[in-house]
Backbone atoms as SQL, in Angstrom:
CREATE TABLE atoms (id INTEGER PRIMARY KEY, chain TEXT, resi INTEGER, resn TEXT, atom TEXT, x REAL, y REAL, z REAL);
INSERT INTO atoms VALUES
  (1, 'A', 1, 'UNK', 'N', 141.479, 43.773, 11.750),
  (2, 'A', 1, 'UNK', 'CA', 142.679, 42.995, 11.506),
  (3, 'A', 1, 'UNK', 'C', 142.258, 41.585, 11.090),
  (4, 'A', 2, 'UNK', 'N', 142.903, 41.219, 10.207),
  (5, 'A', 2, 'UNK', 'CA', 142.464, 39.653, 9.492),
  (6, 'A', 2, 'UNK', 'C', 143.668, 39.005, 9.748),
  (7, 'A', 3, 'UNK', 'N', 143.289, 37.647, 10.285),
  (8, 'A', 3, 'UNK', 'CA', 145.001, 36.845, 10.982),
  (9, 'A', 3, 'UNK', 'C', 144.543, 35.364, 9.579),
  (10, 'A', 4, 'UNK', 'N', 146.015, 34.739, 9.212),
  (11, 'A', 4, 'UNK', 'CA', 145.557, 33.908, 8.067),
  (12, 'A', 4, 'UNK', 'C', 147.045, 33.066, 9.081),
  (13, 'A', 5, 'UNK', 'N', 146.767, 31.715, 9.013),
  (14, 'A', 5, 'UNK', 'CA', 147.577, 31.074, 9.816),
  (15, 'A', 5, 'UNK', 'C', 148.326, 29.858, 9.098),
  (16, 'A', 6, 'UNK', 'N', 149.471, 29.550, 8.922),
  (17, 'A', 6, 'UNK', 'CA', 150.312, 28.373, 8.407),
  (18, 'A', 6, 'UNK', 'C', 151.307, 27.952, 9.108),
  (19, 'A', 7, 'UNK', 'N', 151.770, 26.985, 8.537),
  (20, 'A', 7, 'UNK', 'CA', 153.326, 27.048, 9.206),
  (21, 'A', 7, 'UNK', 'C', 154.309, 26.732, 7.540),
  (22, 'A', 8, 'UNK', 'N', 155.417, 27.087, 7.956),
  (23, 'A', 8, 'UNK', 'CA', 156.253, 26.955, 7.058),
  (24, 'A', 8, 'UNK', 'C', 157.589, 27.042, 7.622),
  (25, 'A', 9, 'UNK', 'N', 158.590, 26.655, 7.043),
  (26, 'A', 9, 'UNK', 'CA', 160.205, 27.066, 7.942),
  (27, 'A', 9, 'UNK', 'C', 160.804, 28.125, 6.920),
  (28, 'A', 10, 'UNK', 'N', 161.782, 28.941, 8.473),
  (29, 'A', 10, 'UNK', 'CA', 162.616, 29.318, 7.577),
  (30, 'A', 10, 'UNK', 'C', 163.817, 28.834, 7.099),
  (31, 'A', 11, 'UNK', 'N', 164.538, 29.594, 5.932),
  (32, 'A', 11, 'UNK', 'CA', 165.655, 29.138, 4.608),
  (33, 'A', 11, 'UNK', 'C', 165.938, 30.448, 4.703),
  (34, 'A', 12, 'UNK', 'N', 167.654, 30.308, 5.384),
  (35, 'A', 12, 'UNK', 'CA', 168.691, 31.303, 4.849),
  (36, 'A', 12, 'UNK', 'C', 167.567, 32.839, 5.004),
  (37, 'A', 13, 'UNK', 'N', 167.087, 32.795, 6.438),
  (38, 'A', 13, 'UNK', 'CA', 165.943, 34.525, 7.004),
  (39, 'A', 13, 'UNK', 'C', 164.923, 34.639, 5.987),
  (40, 'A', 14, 'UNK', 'N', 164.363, 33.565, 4.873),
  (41, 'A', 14, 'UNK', 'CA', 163.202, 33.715, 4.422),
  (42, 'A', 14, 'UNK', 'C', 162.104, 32.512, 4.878),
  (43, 'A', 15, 'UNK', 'N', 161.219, 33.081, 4.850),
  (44, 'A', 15, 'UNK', 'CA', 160.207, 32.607, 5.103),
  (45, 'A', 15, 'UNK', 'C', 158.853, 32.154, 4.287),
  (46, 'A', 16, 'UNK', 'N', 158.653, 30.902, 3.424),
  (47, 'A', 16, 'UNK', 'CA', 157.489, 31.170, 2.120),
  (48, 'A', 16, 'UNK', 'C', 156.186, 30.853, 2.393),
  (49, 'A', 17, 'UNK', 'N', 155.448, 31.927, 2.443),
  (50, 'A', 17, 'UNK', 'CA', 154.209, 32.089, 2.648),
  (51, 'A', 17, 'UNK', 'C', 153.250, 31.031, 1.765),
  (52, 'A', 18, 'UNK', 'N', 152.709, 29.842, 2.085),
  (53, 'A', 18, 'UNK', 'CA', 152.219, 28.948, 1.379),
  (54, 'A', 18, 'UNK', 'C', 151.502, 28.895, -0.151),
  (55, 'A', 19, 'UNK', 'N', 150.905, 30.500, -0.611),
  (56, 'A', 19, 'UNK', 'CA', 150.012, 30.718, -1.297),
  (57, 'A', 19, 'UNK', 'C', 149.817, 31.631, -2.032),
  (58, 'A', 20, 'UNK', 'N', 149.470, 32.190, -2.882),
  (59, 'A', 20, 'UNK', 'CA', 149.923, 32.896, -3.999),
  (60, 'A', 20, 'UNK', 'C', 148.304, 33.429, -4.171),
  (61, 'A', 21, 'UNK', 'N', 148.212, 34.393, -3.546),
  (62, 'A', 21, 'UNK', 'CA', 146.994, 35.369, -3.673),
  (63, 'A', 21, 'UNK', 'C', 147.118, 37.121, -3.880),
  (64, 'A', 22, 'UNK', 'N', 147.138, 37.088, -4.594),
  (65, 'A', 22, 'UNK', 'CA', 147.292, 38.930, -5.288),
  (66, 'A', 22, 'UNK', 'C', 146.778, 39.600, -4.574),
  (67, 'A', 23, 'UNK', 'N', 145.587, 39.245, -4.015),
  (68, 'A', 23, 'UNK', 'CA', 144.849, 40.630, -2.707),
  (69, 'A', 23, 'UNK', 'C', 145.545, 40.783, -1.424),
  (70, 'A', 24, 'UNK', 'N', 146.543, 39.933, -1.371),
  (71, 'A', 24, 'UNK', 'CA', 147.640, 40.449, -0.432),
  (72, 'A', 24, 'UNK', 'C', 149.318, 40.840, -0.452),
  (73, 'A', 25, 'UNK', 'N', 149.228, 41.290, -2.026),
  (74, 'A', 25, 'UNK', 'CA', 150.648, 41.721, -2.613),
  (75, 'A', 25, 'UNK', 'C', 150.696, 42.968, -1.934),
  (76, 'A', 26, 'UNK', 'N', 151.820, 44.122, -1.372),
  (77, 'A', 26, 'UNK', 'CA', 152.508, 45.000, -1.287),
  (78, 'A', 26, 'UNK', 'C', 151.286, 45.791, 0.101),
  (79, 'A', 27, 'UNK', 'N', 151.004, 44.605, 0.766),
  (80, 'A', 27, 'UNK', 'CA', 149.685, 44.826, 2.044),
  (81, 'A', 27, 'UNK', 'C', 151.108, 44.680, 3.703),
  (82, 'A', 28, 'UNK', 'N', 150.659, 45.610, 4.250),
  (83, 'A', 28, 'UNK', 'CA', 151.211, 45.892, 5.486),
  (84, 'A', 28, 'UNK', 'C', 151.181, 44.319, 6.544),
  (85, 'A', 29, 'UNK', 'N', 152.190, 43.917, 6.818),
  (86, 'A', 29, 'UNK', 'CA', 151.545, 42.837, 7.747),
  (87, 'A', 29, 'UNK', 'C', 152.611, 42.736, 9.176),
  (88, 'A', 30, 'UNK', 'N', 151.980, 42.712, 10.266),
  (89, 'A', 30, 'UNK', 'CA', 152.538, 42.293, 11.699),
  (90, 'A', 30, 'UNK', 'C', 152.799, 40.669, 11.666),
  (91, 'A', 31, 'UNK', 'N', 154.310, 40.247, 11.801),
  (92, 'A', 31, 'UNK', 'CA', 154.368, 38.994, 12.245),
  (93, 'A', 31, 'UNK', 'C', 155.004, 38.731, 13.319),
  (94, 'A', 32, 'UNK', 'N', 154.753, 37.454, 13.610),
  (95, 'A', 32, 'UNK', 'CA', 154.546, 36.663, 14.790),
  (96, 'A', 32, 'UNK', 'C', 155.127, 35.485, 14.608),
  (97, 'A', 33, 'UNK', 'N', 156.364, 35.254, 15.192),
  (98, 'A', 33, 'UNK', 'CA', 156.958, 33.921, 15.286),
  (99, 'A', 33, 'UNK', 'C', 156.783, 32.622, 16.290),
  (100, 'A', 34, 'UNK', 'N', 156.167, 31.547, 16.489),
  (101, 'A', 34, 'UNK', 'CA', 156.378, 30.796, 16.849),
  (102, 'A', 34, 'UNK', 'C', 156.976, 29.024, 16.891),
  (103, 'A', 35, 'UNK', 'N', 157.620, 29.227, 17.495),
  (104, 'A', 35, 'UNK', 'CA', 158.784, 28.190, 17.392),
  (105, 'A', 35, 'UNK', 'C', 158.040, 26.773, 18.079),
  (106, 'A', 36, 'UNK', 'N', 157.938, 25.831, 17.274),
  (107, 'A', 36, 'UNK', 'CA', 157.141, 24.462, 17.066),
  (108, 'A', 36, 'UNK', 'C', 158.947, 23.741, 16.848),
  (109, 'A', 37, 'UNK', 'N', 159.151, 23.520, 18.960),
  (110, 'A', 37, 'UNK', 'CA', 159.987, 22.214, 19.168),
  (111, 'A', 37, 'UNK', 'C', 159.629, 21.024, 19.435),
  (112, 'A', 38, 'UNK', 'N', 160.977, 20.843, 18.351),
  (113, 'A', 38, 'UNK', 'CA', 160.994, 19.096, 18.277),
  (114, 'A', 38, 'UNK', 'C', 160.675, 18.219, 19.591),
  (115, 'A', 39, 'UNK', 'N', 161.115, 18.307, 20.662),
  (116, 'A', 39, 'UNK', 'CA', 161.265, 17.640, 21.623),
  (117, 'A', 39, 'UNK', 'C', 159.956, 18.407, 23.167),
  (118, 'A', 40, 'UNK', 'N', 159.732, 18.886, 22.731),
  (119, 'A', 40, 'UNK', 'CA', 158.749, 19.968, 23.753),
  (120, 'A', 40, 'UNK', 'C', 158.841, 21.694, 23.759),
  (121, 'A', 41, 'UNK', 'N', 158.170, 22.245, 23.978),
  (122, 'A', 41, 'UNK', 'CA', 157.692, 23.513, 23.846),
  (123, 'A', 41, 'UNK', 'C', 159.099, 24.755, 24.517),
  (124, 'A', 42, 'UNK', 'N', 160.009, 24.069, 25.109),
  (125, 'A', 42, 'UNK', 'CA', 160.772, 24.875, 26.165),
  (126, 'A', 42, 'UNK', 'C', 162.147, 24.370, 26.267),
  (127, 'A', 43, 'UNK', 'N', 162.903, 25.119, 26.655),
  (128, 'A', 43, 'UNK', 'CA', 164.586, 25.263, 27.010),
  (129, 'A', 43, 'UNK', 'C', 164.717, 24.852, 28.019),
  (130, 'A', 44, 'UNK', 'N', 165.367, 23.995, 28.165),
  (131, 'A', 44, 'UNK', 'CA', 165.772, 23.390, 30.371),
  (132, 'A', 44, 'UNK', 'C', 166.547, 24.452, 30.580),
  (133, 'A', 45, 'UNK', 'N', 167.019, 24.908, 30.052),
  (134, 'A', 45, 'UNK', 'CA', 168.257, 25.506, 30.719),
  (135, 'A', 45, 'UNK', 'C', 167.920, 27.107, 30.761),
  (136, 'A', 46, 'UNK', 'N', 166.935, 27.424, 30.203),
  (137, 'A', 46, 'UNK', 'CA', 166.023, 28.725, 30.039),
  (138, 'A', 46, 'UNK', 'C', 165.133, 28.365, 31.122),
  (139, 'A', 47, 'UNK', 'N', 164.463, 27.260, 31.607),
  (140, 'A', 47, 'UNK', 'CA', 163.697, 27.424, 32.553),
  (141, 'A', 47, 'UNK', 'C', 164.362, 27.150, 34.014),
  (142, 'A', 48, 'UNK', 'N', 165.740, 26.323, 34.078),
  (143, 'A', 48, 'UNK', 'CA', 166.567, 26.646, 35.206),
  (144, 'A', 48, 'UNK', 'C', 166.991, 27.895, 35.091),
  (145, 'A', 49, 'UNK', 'N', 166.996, 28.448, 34.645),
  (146, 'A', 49, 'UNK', 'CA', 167.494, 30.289, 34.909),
  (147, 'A', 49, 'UNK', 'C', 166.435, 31.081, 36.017),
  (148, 'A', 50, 'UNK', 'N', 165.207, 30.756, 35.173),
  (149, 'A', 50, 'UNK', 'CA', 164.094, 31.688, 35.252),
  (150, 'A', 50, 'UNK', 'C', 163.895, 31.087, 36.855),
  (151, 'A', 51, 'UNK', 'N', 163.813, 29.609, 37.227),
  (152, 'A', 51, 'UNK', 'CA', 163.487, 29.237, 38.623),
  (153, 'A', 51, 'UNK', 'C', 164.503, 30.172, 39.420),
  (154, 'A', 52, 'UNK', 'N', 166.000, 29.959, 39.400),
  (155, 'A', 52, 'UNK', 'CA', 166.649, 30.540, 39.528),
  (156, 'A', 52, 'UNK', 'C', 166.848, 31.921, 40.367),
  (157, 'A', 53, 'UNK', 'N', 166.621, 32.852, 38.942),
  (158, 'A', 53, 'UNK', 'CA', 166.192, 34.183, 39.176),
  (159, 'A', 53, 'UNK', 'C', 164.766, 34.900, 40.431),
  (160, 'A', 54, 'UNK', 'N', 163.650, 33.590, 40.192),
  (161, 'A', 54, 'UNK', 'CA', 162.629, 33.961, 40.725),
  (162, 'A', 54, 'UNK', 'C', 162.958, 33.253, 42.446),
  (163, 'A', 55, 'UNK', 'N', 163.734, 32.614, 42.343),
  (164, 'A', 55, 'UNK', 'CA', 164.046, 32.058, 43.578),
  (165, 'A', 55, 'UNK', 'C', 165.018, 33.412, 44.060),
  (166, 'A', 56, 'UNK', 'N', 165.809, 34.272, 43.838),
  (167, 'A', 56, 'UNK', 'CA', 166.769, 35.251, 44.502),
  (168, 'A', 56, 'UNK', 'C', 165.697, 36.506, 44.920),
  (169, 'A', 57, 'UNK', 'N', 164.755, 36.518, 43.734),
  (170, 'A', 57, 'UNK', 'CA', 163.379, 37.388, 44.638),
  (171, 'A', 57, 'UNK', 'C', 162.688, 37.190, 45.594),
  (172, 'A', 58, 'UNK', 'N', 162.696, 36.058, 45.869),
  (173, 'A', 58, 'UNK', 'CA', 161.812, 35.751, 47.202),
  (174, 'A', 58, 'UNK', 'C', 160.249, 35.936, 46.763),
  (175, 'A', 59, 'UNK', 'N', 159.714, 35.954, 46.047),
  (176, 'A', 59, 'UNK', 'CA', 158.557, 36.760, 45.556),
  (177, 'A', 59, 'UNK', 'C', 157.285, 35.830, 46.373),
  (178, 'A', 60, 'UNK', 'N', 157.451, 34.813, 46.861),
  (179, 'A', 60, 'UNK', 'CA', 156.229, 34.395, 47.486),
  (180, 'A', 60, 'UNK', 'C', 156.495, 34.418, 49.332),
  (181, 'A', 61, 'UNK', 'N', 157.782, 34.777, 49.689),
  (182, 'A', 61, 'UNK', 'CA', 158.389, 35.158, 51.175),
  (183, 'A', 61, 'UNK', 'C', 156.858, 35.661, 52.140),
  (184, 'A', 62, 'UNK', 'N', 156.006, 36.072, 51.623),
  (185, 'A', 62, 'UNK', 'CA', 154.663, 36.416, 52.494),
  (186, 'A', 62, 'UNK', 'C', 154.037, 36.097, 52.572),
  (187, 'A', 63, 'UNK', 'N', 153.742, 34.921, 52.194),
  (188, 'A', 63, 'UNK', 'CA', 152.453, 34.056, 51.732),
  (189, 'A', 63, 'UNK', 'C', 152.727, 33.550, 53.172),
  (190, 'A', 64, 'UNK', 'N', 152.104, 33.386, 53.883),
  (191, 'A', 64, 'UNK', 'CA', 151.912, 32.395, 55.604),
  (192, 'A', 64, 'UNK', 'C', 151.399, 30.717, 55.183),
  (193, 'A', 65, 'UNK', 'N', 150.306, 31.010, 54.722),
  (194, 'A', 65, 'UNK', 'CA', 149.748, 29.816, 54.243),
  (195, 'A', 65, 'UNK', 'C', 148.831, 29.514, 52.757),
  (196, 'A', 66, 'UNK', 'N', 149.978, 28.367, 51.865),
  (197, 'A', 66, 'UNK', 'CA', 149.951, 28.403, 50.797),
  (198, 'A', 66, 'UNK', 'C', 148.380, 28.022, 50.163),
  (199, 'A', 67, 'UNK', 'N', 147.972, 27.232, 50.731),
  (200, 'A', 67, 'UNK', 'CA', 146.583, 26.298, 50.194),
  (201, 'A', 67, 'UNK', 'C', 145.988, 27.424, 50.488),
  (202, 'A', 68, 'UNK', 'N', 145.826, 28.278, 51.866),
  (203, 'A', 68, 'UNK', 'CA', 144.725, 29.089, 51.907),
  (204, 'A', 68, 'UNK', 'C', 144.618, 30.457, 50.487),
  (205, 'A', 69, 'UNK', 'N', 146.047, 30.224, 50.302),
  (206, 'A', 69, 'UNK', 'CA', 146.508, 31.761, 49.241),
  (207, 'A', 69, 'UNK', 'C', 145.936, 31.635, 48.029),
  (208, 'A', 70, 'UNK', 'N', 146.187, 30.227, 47.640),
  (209, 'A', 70, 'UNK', 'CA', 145.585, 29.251, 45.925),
  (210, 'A', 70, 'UNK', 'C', 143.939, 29.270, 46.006),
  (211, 'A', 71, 'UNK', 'N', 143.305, 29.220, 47.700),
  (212, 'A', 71, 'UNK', 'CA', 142.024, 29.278, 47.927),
  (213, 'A', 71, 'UNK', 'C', 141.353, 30.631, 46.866),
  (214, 'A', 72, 'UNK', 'N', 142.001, 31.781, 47.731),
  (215, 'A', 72, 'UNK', 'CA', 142.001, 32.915, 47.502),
  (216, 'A', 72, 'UNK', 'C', 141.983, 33.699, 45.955),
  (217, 'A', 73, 'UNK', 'N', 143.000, 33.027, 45.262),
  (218, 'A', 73, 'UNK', 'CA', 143.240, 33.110, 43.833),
  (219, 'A', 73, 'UNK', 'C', 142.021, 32.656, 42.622),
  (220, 'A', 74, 'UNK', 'N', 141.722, 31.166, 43.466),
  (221, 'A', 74, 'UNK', 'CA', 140.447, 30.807, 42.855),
  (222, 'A', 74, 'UNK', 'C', 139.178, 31.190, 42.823),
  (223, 'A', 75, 'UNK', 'N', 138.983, 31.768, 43.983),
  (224, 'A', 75, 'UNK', 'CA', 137.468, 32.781, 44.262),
  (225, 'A', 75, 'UNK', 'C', 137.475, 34.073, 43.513),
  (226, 'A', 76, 'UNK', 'N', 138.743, 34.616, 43.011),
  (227, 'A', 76, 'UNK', 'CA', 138.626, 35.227, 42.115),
  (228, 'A', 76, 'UNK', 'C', 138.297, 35.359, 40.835),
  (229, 'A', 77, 'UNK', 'N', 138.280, 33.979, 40.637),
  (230, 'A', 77, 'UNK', 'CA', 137.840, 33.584, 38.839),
  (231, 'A', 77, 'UNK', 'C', 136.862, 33.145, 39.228),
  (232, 'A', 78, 'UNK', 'N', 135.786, 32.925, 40.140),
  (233, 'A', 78, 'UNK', 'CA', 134.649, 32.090, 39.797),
  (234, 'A', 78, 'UNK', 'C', 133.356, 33.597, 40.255);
């Protein structure tokens, strides 16, 4: 797989590929959108959801003791 990287915007669901090279006319391609915001990388109001949501799971409710748990996490990567 060969990845070729730009940015460009889209116009009315098109998108113009910077460059005009024939060895990649009528060639299969996987894309990948990423969104380059103005003001920072993220939604407040997408990431108050998500706290939110992860707060009604309880998902850290077992942890006894936190520093020792982050201890734990880190001895795993080293």
């Amino acid at each position: 797989m060969q990845a070729i990287e730009f940015n460009s915007f889209i116009s009315e669901g098109v998108i113009k590929i910077p460059f005009d090279d024939k060895r990649y006319n009528n060639r299969k391609v996987k894309v990948i959108m990423l969104f380059t915001e103005e003001n920072g990388n993220y939604d407040k109001q997408d990431l108050l959801f998500a706290f939110e949501n992860a707060q009604k799971l309880n998902i850290f409710s077992k942890i006894e003791n936190s520093v020792e748990w982050q201890k734990q996490l880190r001895d795993e990567w080293e």
